[in-house]
SETOR-270809 format. One line per field, with one value per residue: x, y, z of N, C-alpha, C in turn; residue in three letters. Coordinates in steps of 0.05 Angstrom, whole numbers, plus 32768, in hexadecimal, padded with zeros to 4 digits. Layout:
REM SETOR-270809
n.c1	c(X|...)
n.c2	c(Y|...)
n.c3	c(Z|...)
ca.c1	c(X|...)
ca.c2	c(Y|...)
ca.c3	c(Z|...)
c.c1	c(X|...)
c.c2	c(Y|...)
c.c3	c(Z|...)
r	c(ALA|...)
This chain:
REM SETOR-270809
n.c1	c(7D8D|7DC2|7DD5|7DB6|7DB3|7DEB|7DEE|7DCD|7DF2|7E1E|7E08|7DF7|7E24|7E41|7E18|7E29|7E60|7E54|7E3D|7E65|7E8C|7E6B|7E67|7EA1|7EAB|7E86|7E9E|7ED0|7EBA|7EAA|7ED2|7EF5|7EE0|7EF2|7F31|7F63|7F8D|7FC9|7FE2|8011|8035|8066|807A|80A5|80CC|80E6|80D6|80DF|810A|810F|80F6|80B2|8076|8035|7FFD|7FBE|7F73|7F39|7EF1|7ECD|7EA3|7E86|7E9D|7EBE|7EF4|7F0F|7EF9|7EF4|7F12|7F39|7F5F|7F6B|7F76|7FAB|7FC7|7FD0|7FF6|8021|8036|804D|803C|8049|8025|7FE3|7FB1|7F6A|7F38|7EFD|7EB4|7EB4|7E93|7E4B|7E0F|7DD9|7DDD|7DE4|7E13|7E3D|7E63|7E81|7EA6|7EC1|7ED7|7EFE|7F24|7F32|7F55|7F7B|7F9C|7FC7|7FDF|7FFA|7FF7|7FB5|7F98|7F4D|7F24|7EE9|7EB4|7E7A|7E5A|7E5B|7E4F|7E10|7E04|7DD3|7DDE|7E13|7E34|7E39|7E4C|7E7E|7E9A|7E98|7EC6|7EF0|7EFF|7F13|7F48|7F54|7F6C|7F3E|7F30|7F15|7F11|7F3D|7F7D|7FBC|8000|8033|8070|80A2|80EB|8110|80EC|80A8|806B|802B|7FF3|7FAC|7F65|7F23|7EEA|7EB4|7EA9|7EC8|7EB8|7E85|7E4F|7E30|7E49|7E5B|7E72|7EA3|7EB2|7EAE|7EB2|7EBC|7ED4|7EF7|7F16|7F36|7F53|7F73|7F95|7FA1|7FBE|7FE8|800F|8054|8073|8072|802C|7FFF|7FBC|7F82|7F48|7F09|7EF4|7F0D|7EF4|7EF3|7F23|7F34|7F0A|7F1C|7F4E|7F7B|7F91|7FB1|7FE3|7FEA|8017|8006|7FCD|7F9D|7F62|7F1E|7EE3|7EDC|7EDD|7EF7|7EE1|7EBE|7EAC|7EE3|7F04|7F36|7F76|7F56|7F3A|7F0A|7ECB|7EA5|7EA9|7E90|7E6C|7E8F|7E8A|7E7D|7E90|7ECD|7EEC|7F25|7F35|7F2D|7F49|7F92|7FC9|7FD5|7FE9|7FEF|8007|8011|7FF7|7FEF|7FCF|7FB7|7F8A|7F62|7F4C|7F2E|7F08|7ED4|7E8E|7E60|7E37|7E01|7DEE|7E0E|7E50|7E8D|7EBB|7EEF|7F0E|7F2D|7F24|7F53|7F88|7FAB|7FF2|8022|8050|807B|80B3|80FA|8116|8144)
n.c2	c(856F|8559|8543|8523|84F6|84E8|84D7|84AA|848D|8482|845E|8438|8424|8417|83E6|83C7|83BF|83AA|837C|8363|834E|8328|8308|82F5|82E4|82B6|8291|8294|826E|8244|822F|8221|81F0|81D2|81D2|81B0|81AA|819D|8197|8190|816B|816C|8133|8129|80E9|80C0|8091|806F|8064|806F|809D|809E|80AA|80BD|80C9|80E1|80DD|80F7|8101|8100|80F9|80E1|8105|8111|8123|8129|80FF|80C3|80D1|80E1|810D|810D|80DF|80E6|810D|80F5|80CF|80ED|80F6|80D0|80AE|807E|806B|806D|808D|8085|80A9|80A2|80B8|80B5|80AC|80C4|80C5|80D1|80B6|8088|807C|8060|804C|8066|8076|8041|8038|8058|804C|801B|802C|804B|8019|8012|8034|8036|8015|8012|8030|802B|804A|8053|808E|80BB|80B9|808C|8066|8072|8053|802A|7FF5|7FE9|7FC6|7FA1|7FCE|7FCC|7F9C|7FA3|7FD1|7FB2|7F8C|7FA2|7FA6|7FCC|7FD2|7FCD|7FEB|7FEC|7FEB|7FD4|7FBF|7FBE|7FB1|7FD6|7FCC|7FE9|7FF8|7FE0|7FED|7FF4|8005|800F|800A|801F|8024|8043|8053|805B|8074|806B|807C|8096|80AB|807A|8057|8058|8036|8023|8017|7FED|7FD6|7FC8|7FEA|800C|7FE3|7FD2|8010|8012|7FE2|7FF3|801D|8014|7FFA|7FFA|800A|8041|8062|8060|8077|807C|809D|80BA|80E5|8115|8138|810C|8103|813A|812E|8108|80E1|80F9|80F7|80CF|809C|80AA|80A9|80BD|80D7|80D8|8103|8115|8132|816B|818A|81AC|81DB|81F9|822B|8255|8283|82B8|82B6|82B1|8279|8238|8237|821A|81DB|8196|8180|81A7|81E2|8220|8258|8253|8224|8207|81CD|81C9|81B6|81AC|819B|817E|8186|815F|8153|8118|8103|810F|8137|812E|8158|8150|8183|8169|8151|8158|816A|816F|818E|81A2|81DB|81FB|8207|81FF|8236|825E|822A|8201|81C1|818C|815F|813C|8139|8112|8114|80E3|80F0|80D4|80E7|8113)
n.c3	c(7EC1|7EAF|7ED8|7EE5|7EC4|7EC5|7EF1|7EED|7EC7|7EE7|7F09|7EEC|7EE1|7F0E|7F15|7EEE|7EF7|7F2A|7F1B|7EFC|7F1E|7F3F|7F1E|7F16|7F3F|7F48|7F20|7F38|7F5E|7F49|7F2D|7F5B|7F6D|7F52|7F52|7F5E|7F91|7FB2|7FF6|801B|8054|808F|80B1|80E0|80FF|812A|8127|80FB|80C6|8092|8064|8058|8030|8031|8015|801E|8011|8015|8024|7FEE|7FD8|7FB5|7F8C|7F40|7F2B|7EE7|7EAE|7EC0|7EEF|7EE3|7EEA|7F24|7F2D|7F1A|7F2F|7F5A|7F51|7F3D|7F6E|7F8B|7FA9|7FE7|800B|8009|802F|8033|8048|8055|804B|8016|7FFB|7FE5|8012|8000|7FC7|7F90|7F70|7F85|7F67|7F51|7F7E|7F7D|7F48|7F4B|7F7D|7F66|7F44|7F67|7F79|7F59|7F65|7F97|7FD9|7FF2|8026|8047|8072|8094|8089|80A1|807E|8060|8088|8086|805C|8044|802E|8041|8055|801D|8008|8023|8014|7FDB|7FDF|7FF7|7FC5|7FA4|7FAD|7FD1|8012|804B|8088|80C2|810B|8104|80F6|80CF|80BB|809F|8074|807A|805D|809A|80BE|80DE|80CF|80EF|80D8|80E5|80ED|80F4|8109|8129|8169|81A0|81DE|81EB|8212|8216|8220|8244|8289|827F|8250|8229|81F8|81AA|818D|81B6|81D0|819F|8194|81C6|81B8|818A|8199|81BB|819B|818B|815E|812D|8126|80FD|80FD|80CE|80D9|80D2|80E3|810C|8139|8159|816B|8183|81B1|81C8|81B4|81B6|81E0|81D8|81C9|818E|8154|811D|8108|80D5|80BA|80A2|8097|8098|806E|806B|8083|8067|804E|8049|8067|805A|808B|80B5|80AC|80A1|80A5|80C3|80DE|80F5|811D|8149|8167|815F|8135|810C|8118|8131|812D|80F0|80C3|80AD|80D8|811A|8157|8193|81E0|81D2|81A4|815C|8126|80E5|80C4|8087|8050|8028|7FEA|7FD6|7FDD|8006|800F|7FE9|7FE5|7FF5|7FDA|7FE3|7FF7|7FE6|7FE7|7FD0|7FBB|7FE0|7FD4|800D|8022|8052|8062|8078|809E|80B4|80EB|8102)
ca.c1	c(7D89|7DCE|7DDE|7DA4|7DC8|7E05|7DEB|7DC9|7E07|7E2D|7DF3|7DFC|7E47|7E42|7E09|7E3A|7E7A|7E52|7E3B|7E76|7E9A|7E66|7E73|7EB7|7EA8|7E7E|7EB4|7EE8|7EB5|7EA1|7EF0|7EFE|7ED5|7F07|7F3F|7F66|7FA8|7FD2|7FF0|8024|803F|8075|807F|80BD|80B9|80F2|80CE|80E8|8124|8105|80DF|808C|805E|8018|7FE9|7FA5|7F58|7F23|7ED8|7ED4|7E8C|7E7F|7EA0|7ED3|7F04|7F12|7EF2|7EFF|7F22|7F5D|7F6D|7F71|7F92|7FC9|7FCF|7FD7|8011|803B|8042|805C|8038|804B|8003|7FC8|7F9B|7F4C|7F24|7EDE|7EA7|7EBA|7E76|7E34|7E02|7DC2|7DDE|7DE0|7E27|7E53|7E73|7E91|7EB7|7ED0|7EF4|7F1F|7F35|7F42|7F74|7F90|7FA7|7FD2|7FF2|8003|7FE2|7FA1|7F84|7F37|7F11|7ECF|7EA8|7E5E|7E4B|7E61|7E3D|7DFA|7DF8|7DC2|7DF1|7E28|7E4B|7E45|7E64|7E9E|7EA0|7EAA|7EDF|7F08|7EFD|7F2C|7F60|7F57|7F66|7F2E|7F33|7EFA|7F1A|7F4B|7FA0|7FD1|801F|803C|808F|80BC|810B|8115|80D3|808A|8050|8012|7FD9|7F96|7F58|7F0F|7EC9|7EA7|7EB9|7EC1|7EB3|7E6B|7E44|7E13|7E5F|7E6D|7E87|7EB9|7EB1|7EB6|7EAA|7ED4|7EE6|7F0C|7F2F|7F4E|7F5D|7F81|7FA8|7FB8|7FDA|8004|802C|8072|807F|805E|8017|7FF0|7FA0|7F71|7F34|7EFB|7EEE|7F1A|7EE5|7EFD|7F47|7F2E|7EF8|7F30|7F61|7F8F|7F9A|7FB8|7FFA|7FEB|8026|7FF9|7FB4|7F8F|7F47|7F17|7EC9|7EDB|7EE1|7F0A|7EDF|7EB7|7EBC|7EFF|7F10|7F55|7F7C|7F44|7F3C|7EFE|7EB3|7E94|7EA7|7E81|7E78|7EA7|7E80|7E87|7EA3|7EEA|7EFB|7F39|7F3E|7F21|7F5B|7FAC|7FE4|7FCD|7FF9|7FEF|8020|8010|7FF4|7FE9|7FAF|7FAE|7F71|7F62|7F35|7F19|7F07|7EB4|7E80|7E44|7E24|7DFE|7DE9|7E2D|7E64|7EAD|7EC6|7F0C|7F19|7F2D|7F30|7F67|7F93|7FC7|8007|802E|8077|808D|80D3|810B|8118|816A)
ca.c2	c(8558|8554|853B|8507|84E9|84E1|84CA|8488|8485|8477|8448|841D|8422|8404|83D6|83B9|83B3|8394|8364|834F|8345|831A|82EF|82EE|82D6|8293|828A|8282|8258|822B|8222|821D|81E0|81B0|81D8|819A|81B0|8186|819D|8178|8173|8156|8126|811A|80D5|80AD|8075|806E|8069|8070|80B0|8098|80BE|80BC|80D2|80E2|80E4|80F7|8113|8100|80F8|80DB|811A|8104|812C|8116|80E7|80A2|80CE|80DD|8122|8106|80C4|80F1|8120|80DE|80C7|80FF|8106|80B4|809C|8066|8060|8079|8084|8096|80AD|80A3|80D2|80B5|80B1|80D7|80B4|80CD|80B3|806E|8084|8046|803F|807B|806A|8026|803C|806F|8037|8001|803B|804D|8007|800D|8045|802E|7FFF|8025|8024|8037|8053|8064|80A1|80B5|80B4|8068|8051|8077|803B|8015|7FE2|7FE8|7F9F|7F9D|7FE3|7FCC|7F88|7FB0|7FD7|7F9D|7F7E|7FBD|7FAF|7FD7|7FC4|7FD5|7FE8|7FFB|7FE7|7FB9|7FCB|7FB2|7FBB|7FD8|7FCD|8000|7FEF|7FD6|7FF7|7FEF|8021|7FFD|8021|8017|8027|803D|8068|805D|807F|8059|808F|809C|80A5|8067|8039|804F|8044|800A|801F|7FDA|7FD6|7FC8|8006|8014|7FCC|7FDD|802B|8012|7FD2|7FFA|8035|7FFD|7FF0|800B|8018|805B|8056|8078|807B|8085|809E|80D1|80FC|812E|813B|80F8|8116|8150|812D|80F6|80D3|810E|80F0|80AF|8098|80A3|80B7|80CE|80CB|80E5|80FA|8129|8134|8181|8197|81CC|81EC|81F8|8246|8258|82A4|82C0|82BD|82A1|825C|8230|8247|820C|81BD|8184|8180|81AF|81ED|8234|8258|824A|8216|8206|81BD|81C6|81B8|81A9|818E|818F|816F|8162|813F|80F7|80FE|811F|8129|8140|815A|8152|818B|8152|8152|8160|8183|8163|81AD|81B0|81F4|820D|81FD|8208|824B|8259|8219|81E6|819D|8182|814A|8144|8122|8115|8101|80DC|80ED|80C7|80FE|8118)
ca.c3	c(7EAF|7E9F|7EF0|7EED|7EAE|7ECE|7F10|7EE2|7EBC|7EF8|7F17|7ED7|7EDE|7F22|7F19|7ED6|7F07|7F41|7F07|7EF4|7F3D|7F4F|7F0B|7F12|7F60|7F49|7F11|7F47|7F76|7F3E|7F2B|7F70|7F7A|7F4C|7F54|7F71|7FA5|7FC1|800D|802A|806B|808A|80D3|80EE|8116|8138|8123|80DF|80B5|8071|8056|8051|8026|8030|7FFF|8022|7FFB|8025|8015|7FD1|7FD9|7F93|7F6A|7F2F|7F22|7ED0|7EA9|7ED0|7F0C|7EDB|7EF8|7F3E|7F2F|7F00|7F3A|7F70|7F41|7F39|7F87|7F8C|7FC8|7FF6|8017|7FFE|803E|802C|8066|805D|803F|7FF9|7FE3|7FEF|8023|7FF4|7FAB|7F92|7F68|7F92|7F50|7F54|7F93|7F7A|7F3A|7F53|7F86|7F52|7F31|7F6F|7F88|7F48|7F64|7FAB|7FE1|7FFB|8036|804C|8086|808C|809A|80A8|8060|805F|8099|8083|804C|8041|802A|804F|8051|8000|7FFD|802B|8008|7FC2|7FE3|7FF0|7FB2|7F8D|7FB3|7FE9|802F|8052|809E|80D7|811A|80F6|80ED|80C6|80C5|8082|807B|8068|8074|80B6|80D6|80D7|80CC|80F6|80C5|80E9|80DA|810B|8109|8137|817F|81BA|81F2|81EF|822D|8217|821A|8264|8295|827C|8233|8226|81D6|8194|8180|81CE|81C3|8186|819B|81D3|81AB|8179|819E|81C9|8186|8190|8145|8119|8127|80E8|8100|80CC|80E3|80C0|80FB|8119|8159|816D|8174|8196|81C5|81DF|81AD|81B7|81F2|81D0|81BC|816F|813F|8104|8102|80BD|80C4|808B|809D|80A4|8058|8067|808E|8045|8047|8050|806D|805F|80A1|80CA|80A8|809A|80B3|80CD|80E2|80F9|8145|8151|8175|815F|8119|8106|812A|8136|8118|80D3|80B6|80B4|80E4|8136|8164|81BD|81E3|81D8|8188|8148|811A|80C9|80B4|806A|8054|801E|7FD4|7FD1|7FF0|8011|8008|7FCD|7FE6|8005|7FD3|7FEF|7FE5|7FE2|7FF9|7FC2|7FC1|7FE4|7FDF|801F|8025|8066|8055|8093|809F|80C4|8107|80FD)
c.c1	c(7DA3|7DDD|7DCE|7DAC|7DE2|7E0A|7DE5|7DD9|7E19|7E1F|7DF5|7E15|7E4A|7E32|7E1D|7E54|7E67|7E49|7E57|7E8F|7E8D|7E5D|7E8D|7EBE|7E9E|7E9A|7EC3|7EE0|7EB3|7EBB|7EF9|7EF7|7EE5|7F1A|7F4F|7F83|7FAE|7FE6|7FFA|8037|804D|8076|8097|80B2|80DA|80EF|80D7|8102|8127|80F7|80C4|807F|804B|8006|7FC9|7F92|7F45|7F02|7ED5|7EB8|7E7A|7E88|7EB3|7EDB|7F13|7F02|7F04|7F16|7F40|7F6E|7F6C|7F7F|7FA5|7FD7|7FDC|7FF4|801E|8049|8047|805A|8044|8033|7FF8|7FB7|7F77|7F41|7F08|7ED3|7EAF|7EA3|7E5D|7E17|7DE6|7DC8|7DEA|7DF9|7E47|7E66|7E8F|7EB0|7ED3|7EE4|7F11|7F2C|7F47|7F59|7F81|7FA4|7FC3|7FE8|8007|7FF4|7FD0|7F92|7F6E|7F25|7EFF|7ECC|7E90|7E53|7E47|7E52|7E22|7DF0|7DEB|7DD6|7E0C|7E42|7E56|7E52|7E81|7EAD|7EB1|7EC7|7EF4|7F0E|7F0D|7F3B|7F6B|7F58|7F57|7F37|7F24|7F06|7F29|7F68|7FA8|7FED|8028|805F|8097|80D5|8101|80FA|80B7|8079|8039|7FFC|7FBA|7F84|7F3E|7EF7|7EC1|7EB7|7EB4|7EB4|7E9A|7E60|7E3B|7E33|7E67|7E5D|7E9B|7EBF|7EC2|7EAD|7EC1|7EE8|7F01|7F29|7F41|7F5B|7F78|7F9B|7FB7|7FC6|7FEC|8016|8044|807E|806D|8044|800B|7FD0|7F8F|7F4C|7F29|7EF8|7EFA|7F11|7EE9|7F1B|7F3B|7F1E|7F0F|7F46|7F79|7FA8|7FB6|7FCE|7FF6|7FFD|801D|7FDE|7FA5|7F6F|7F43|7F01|7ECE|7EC8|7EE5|7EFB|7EC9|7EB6|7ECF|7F05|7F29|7F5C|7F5F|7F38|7F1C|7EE7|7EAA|7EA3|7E94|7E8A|7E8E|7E9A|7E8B|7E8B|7EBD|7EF5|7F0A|7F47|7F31|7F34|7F82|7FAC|7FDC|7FDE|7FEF|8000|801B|8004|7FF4|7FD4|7FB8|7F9A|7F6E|7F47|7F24|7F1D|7EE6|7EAE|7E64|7E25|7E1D|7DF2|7DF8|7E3E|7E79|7EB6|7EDA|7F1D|7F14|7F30|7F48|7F76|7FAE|7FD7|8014|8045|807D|80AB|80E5|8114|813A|8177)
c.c2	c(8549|853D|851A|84EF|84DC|84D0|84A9|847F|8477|845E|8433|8418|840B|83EC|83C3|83B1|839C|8374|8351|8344|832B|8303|82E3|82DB|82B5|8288|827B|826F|823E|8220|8219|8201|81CB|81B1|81C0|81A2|819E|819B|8187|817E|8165|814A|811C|8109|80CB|808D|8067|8073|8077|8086|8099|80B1|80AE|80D0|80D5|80EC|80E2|810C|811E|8110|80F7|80F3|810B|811E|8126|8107|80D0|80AD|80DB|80F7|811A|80F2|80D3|8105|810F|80D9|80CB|8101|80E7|80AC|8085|8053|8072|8076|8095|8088|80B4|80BE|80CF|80B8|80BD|80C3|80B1|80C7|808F|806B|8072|804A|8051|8076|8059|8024|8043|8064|8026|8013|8045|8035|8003|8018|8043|8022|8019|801E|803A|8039|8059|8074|809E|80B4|8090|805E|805E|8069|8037|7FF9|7FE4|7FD4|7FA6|7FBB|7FD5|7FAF|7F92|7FC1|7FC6|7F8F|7F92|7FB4|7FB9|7FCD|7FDE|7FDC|7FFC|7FE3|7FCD|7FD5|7FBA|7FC5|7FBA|7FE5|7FD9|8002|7FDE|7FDE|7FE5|8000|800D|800E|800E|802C|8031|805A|806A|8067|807B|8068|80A1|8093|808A|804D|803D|803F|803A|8010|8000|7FCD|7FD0|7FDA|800B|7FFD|7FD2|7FEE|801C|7FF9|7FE0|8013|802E|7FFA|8003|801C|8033|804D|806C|806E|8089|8086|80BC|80DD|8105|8136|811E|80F4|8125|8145|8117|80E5|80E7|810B|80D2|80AF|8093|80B4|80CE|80C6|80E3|80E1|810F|8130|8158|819C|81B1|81DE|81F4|8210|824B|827C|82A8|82C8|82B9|827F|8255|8239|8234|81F0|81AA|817C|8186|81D0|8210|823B|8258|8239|8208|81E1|81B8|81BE|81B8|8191|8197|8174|817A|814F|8127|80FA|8115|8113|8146|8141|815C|8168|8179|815B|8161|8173|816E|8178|81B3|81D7|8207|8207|820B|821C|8254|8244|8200|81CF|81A0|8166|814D|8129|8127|8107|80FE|80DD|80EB|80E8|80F8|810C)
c.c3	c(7EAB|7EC4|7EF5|7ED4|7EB9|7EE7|7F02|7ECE|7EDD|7F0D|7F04|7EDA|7EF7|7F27|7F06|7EEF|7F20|7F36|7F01|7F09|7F45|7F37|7F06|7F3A|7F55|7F30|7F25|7F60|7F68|7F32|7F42|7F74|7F66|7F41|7F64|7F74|7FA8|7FDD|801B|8040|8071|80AA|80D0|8100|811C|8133|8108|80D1|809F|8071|804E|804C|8026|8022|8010|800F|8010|801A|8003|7FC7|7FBE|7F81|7F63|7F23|7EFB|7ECD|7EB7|7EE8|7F04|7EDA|7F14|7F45|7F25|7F24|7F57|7F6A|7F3F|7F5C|7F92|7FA5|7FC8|7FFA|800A|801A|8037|8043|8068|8053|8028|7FE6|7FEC|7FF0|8005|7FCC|7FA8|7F78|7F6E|7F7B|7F50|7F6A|7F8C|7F62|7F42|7F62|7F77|7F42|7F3F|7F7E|7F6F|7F4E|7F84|7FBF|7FF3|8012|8043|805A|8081|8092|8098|808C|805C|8074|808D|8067|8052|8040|802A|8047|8033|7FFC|800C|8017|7FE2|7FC3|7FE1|7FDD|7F95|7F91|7FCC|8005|8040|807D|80B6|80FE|8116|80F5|80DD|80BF|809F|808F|8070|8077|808B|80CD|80C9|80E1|80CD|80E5|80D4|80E5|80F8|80FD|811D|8157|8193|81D9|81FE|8206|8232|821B|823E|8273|828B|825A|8224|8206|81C4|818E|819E|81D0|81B6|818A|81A7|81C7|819F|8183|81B2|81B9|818B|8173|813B|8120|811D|80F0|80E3|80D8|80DB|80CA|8112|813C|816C|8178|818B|81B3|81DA|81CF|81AD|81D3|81F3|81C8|81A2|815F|812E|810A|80E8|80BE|80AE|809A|8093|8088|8059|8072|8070|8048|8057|8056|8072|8080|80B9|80C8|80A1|80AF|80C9|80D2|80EB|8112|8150|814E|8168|8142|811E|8114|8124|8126|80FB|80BD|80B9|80CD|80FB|8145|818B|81BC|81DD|81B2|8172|8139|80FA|80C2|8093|805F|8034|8000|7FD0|7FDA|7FF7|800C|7FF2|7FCC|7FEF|7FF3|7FE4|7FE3|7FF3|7FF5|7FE5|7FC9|7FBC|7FE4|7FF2|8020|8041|8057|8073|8088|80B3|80D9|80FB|8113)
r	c(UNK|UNK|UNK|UNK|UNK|UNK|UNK|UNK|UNK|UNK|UNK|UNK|UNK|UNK|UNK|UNK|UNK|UNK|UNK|UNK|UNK|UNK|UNK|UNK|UNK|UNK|UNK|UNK|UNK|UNK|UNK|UNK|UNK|UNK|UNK|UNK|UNK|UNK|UNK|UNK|UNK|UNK|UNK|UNK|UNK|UNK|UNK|UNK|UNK|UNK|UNK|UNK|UNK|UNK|UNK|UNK|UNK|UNK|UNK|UNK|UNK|UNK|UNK|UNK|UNK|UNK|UNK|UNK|UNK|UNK|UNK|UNK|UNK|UNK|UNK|UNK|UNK|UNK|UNK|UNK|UNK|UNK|UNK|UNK|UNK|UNK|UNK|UNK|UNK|UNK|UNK|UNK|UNK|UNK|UNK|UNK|UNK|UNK|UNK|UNK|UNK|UNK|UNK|UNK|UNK|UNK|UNK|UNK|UNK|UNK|UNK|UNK|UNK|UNK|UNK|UNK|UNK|UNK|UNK|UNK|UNK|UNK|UNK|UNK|UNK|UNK|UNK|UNK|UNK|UNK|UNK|UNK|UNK|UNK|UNK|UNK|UNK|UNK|UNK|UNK|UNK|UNK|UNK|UNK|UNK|UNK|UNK|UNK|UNK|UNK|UNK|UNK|UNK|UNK|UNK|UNK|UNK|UNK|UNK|UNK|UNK|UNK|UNK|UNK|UNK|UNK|UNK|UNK|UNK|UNK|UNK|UNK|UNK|UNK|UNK|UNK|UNK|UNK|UNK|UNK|UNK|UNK|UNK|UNK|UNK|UNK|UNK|UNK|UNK|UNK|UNK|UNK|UNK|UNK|UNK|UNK|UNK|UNK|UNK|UNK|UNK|UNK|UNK|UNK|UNK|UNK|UNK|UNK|UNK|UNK|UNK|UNK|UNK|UNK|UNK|UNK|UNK|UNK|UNK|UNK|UNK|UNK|UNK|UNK|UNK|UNK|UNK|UNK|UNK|UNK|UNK|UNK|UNK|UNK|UNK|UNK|UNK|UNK|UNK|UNK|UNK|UNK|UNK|UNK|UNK|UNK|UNK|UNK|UNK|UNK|UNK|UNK|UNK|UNK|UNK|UNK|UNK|UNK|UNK|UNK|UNK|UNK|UNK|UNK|UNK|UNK|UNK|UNK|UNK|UNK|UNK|UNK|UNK|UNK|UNK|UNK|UNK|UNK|UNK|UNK|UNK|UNK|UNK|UNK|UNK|UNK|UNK|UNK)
């Protein structure tokens, strides 16, 4: 009697601990998810005189951080960008939330000049045009196979802009389209050439190949579960678990590519676990 007592004493003992492991587990998933990091990395370039910080925001996907944004603008602020580049996936294809989007712009053009790529969330508008039209109307310089040249000292940082990916079977043989135009214009410029662009598998499939300085891309979200010492589970057209660009600093001879693992989650049924929202900075710095 006194063994079968002791046996459902210790069956409650363990049923009470596995209880409270696997409350202290969503605790740290549901803190995790607006836990907001900042990782910062740094490029040496030749191309530059001046230290440039860049502030990246990628795959916001309508969350707010603060009322009106004001833990994510506070946290923009303290780290005294140059550029601000946001890379697409700011807002979420199935919610009608735009608004969301367009504040947190109008408060960061306050904080330095911003510029904004799309991703596949942004083209799967309905109303497309009037979303890009409201973009530009913050402030924001907007850019989808478009550059422009931002001066610092004596140099110039060409900042262009693209989505869509010129290299698709349905464009050969001559791959004679917008998006290849531009590619190829803008990696002729001789000065820093910062690429934003939302998708990473267009590094890997052939811009790796390209004379691009920096290029900043998100889609990945970190890979959204994160395994110590093996990295993020899953990406987006990118074959296999853990693969290899989910995330960070990847350099081949001719470019480099930062992945941002983002701010959101697209997964209302997967949240991100141990894998907080990030904001990344690259500090360009003058080569010794």
């Amino acid at each position: 009697m006194g063994k079968c007592k002791e046996k459902r004493k210790k069956k409650k003992t363990a049923i009470w601990v596995a209880l409270a492991i696997f409350l202290a587990l969503c605790i740290f998933v549901i803190w995790d998810q607006w836990n907001l990091t900042v990782t910062q990395y740094e490029i040496r370039t030749e191309k530059l005189d001046t230290p440039v910080r860049i502030v990246q925001l990628s795959d916001l996907h309508n969350k707010e951080f603060g009322q009106d944004h004001a833990a994510l603008i506070e946290k923009v602020r303290a780290l005294s960008p140059d550029i601000i580049a946001v890379t697409g996936d700011m807002n979420a294809d199935d919610s009608d939330q735009e608004q969301v989007v367009f504040a947190l712009l109008e408060k960061l053009v306050h904080l330095a000049p911003v510029y904004y790529s799309l991703g596949n969330h942004e083209y799967k508008l309905d109303n497309l045009e009037d979303f890009i039209e409201k973009i530009k109307a913050t402030g924001t310089v907007f850019l989808d196979n478009a550059m422009v040249d931002y001066h610092v000292g004596a140099q110039t940082i060409t900042i262009g802009g693209m989505s869509e990916y010129p290299f698709y079977d349905g464009y050969a043989p001559d791959y004679d389209n917008d998006q290849r135009h531009f590619l190829d214009a803008f990696t002729q410029k001789e000065n820093f050439k910062l690429l934003l662009c939302h998708f990473p598998e267009h590094y890997i499939w052939r811009y790796q190949e390209y004379d691009i300085d920096l290029m900043l891309s998100g889609h990945t979200h970190g890979g959204v579960v994160r395994i110590p010492f093996l990295g993020g589970m899953i990406a987006p057209n990118q074959s296999g678990l853990f693969p290899e660009y989910d995330d960070g600093l990847h350099s081949s001879d001719s470019a480099t590519i930062l992945i941002s693992k983002g701010l959101g989650s697209n997964f209302w049924w997967l949240p991100r676990i141990n894998n907080p929202p990030e904001i990344t900075v690259a500090d360009l710095v003058p080569a010794e």
